[in-house]
PAVO-746688 format. One record per residue: x, z, y of N, C-alpha, C in turn. Coordinates in steps of 0.05 Angstrom, whole numbers, padded with zeros to 5 digits, always signed. Layout:
# residues N
XZYXZYXZY
...
END
This chain:
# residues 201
-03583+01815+00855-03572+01827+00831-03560+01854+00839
-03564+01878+00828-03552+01900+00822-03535+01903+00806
-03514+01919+00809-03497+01935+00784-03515+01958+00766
-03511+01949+00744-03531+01975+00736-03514+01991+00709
-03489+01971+00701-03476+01979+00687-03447+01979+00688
-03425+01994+00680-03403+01990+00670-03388+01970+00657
-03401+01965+00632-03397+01954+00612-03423+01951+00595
-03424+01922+00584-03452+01916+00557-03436+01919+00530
-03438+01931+00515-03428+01945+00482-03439+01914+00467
-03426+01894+00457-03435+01879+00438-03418+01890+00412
-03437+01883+00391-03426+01896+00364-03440+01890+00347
-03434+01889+00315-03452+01881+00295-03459+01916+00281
-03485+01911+00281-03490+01937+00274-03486+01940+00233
-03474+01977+00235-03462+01975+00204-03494+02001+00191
-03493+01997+00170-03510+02016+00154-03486+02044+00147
-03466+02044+00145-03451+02066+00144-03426+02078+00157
-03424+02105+00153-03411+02119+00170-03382+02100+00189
-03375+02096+00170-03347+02080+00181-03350+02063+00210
-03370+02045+00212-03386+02026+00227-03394+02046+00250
-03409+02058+00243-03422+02064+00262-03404+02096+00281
-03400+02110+00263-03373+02137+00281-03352+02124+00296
-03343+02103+00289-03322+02083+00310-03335+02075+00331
-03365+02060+00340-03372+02046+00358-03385+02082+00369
-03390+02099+00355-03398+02131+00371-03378+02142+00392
-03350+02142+00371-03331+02150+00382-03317+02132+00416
-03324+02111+00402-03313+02099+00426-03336+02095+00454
-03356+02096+00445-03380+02095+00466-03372+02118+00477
-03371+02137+00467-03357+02162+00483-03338+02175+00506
-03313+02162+00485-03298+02159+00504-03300+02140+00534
-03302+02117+00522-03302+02102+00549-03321+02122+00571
-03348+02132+00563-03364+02139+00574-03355+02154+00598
-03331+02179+00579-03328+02201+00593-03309+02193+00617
-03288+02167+00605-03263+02160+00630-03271+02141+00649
-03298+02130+00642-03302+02115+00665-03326+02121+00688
-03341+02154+00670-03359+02169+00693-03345+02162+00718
-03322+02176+00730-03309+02186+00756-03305+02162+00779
-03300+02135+00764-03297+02115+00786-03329+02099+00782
-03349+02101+00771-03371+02087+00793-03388+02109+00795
-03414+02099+00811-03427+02108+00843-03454+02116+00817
-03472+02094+00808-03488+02110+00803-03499+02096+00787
-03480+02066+00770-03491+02059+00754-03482+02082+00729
-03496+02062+00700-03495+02082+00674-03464+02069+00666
-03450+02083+00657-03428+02064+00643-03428+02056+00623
-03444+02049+00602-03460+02032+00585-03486+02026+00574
-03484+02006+00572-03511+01995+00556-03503+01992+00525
-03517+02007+00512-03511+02003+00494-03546+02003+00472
-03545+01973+00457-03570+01964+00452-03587+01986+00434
-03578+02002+00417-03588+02023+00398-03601+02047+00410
-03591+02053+00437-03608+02070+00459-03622+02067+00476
-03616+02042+00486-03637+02024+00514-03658+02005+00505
-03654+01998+00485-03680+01981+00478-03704+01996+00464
-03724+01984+00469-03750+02007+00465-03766+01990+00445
-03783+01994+00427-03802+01979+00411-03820+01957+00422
-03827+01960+00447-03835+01948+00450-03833+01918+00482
-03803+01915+00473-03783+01899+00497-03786+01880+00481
-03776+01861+00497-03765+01834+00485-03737+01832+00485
-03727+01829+00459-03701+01834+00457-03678+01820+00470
-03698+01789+00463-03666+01775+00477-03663+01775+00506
-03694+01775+00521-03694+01775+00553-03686+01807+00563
-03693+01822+00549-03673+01853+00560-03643+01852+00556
-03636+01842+00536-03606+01836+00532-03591+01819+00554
-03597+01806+00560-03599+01775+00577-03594+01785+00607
-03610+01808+00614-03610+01816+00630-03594+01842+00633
-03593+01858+00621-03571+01878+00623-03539+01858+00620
-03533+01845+00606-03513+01827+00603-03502+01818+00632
-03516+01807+00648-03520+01799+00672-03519+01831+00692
-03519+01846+00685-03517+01876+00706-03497+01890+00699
-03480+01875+00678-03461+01892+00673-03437+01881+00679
-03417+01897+00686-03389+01886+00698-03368+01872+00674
-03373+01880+00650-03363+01865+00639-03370+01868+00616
-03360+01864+00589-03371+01871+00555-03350+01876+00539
-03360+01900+00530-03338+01906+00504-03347+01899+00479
-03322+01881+00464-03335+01877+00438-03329+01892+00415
-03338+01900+00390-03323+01911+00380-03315+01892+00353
-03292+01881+00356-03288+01858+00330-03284+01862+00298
-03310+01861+00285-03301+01856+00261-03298+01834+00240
-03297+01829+00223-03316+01801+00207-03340+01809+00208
-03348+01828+00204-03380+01819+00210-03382+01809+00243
-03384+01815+00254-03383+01810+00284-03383+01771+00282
-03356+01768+00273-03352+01741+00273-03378+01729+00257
-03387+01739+00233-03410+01724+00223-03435+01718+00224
-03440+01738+00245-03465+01741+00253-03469+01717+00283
-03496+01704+00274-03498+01686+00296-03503+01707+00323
-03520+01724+00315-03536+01733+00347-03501+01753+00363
-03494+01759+00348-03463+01774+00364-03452+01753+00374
-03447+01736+00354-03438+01698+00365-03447+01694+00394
-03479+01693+00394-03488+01689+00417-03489+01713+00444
-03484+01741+00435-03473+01756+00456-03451+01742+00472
-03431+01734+00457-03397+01736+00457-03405+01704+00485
-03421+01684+00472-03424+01662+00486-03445+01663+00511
-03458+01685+00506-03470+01689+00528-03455+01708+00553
-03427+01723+00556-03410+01733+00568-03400+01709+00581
-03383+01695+00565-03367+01666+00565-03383+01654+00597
-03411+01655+00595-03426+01634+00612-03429+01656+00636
-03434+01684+00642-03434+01699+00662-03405+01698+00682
-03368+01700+00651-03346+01699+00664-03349+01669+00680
-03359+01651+00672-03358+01618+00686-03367+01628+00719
-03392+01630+00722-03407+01635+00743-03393+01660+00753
-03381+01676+00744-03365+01692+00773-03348+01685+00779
-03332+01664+00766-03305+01658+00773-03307+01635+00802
-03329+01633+00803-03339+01621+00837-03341+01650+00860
-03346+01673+00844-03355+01694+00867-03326+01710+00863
-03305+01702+00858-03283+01728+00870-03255+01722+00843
-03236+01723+00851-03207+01715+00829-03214+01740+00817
-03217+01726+00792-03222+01749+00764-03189+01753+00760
-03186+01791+00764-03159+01791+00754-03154+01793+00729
-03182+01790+00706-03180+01790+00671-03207+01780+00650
-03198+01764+00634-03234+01758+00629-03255+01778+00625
-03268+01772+00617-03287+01795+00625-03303+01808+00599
-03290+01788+00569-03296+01806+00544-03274+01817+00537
-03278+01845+00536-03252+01862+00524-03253+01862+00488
-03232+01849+00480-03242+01853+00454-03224+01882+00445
-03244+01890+00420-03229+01923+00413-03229+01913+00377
-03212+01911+00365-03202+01897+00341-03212+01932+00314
-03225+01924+00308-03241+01954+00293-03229+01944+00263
-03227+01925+00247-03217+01922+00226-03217+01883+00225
-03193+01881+00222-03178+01856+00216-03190+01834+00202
-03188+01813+00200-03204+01788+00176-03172+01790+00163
-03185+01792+00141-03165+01776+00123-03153+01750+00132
-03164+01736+00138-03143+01709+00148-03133+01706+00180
-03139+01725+00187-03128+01733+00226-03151+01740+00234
-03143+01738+00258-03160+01740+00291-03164+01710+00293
-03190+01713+00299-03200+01683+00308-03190+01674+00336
-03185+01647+00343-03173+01637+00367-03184+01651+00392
-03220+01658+00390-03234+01672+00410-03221+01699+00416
-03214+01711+00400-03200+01742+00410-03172+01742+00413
-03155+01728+00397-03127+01717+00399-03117+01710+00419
-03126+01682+00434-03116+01666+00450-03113+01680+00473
-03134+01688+00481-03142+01692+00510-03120+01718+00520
-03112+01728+00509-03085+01747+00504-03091+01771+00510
-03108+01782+00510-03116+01809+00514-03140+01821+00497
-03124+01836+00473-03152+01850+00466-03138+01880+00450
-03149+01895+00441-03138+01924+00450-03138+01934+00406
-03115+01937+00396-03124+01940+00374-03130+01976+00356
-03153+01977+00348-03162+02000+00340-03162+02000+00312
-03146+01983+00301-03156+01972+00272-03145+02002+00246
-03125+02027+00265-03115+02046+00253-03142+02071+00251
-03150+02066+00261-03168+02086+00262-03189+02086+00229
-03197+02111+00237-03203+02119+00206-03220+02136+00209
-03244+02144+00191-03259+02173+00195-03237+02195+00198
-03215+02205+00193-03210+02223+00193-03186+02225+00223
-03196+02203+00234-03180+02208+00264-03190+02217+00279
-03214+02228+00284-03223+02251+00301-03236+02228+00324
-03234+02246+00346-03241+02248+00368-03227+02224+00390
-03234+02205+00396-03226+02181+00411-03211+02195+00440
-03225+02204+00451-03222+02210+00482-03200+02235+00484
-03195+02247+00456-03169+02269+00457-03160+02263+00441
-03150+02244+00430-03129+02227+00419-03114+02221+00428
-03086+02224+00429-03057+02216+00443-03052+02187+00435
-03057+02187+00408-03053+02160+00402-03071+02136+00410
-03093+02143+00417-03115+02119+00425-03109+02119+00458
-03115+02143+00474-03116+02147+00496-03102+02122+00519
-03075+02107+00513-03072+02090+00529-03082+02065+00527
-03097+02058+00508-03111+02045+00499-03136+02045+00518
-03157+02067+00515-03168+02072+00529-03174+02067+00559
-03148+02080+00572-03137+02079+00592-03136+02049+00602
-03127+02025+00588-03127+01997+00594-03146+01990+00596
-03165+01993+00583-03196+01984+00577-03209+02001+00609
-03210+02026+00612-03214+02038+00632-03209+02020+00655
-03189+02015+00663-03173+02005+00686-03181+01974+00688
-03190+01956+00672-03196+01932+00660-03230+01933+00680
-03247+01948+00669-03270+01940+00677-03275+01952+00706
-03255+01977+00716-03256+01985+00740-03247+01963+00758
-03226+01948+00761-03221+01931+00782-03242+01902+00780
-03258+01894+00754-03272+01872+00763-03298+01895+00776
-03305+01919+00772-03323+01932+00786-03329+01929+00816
-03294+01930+00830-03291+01936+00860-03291+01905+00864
-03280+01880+00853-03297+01855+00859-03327+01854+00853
-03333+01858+00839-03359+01853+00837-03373+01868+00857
-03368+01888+00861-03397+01907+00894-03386+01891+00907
-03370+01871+00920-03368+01850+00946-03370+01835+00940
-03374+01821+00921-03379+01797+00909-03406+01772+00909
-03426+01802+00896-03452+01790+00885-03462+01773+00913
-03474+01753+00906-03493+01733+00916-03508+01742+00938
-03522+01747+00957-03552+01756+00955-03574+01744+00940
-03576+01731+00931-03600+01703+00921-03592+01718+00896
-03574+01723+00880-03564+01721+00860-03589+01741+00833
-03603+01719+00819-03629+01737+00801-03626+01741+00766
-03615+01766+00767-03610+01767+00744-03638+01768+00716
-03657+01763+00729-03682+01760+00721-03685+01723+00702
-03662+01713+00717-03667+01682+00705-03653+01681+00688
-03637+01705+00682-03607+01699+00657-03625+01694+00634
-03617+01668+00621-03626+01681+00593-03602+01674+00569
-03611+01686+00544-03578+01683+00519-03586+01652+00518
-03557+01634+00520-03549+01609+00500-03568+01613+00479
-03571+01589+00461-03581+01582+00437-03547+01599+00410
-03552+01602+00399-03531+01610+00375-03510+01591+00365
-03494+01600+00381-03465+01575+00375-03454+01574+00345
-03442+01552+00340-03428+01549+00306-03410+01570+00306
-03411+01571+00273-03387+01588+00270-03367+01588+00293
-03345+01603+00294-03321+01607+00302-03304+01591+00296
-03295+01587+00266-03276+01581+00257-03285+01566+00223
-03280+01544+00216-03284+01532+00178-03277+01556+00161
-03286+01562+00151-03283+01583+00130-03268+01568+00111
-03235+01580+00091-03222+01557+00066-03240+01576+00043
-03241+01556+00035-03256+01568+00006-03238+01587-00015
-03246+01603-00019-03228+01628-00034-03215+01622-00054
-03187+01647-00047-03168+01633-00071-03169+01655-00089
-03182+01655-00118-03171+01676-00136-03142+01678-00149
-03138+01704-00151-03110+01704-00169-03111+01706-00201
-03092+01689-00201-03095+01674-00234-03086+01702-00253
END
């Protein structure tokens, strides 16, 4: 196994601006703060530019997933509703298992980035685990991620987050270790029972 990435971008993809200038902006940034500390991988994979027409989606996924040091999610309700992001999120879950034999993880290894809130919370998956970074203020008219004072330490955590499982991971990996055999879980249940909606009288 090689390092070939930084970070794998899981996300539910949006048809409009809002959706999509947030996961731009932030692909960006990270991009630019986490060039300087690695060697010569890309610092993201991100599925909307690396996959080609004519790949197999889930075994390219499967496999960059597996080359990447860790995954950023970006949480929305859609995110939560969608099975195949479902099965990103559970296919991370099963990579953090299997390193936690190759080196003391000093943090799990999905960063969640909170892009707009559910109405009834944070699901136990991004909640519990106690670390996930919230961007939920952000707005088209906040500009620029990476020269933002207000996002920037944010940033900065996430930065610092995927750099130290990096420097475990280059001493870490296996030799045997074939990221060629990864493949995604089957599509896990919902998250969480949905209560059936309450109108106001």
């Amino acid at each position: 196994m090689t390092i070939r990435y930084g970070c794998f971008f899981s996300y539910a993809h949006g048809q409009h601006a809002y959706m999509r200038e947030f996961r731009n902006a932030l692909v960006d940034a990270l991009r630019c703060y986490l060039e300087p500390h690695l060697d010569t991988e890309a610092e993201l994979f991100v599925d909307s530019e690396q996959l080609g027409g004519g790949d197999d989606p889930d075994a390219r996924i499967a496999r960059a997933m597996c080359e990447s040091v860790c995954m950023i999610m970006i949480y929305t309700p859609k995110y939560e509703a969608h099975a195949y992001t479902r099965r990103e999120f559970a296919a991370m879950q099963m990579i953090e298992a299997e390193r936690r034999a190759w080196y003391p993880l000093p943090s799990r290894l999905i960063i969640p980035v909170v892009m707009t809130r559910h109405s009834i919370g944070l699901p136990p998956q991004i909640s519990e685990p106690g670390f996930y970074v919230d961007f939920s203020r952000y707005t088209l008219a906040t500009g620029d991620l990476k020269t933002n004072p207000d996002f920037l330490p944010d940033i900065d955590r996430i930065v610092q987050r995927i750099v130290a499982h990096y420097h475990y991971l280059k001493y870490s990996i296996p030799p045997e270790h074939d990221c060629g055999r990864f493949a995604l879980p089957p599509a896990p249940p919902e998250w969480r029972p949905m209560p059936p909606p309450h109108f106001p009288r």
